[in-house]
N, C-alpha and C positions, 0 to 999 in steps of 0.2 A: 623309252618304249622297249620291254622286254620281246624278246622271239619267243612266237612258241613251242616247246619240246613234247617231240612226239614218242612216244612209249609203244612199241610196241612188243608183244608177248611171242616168243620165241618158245619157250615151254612153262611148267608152272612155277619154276623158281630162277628162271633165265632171262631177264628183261635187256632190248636193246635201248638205250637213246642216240637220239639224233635231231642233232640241230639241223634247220633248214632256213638258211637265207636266203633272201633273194638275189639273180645276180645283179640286179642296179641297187641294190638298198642305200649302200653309201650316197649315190650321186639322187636320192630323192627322200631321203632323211634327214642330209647335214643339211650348214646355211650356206648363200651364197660366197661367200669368203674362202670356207673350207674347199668348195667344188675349183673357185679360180685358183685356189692355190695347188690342190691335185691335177686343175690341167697346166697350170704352165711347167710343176714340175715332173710332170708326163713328158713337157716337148722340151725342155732345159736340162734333166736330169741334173735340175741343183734343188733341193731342198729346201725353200723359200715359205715362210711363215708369215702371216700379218696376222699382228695381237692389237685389238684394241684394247688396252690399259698396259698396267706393268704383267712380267711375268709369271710373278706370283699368285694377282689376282685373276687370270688369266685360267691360270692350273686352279686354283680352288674350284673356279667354276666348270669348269672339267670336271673335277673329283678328280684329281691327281695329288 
């Protein structure tokens, strides 16, 4: 799901962008896995990942 950019005209050859996310988007966009893993390592401050498969197939499905 792309965000959408907003354009707006500052004068007639001067355009700003600006992206606009939301501030929950992460926590109502990902799956649940991703969410459990950002809150325990919210309260752990250790970096904990669960991959179901290998790593490799993993990241392809990412786009990594």
């Amino acid at each position: 799901m792309k965000t959408p950019i907003l354009v707006s005209a500052i004068s007639k050859e001067t355009y700003t962008i600006q992206n606009k996310v939301a501030p929950n988007y992460y926590t109502t966009q990902t799956g649940f896995f991703c969410n459990q893993e950002r809150a325990l390592e919210k309260k752990t401050k250790i970096p904990l990942r669960v991959r179901l498969g290998s790593l490799s197939y993993t990241e392809q499905l990412e786009g990594y």
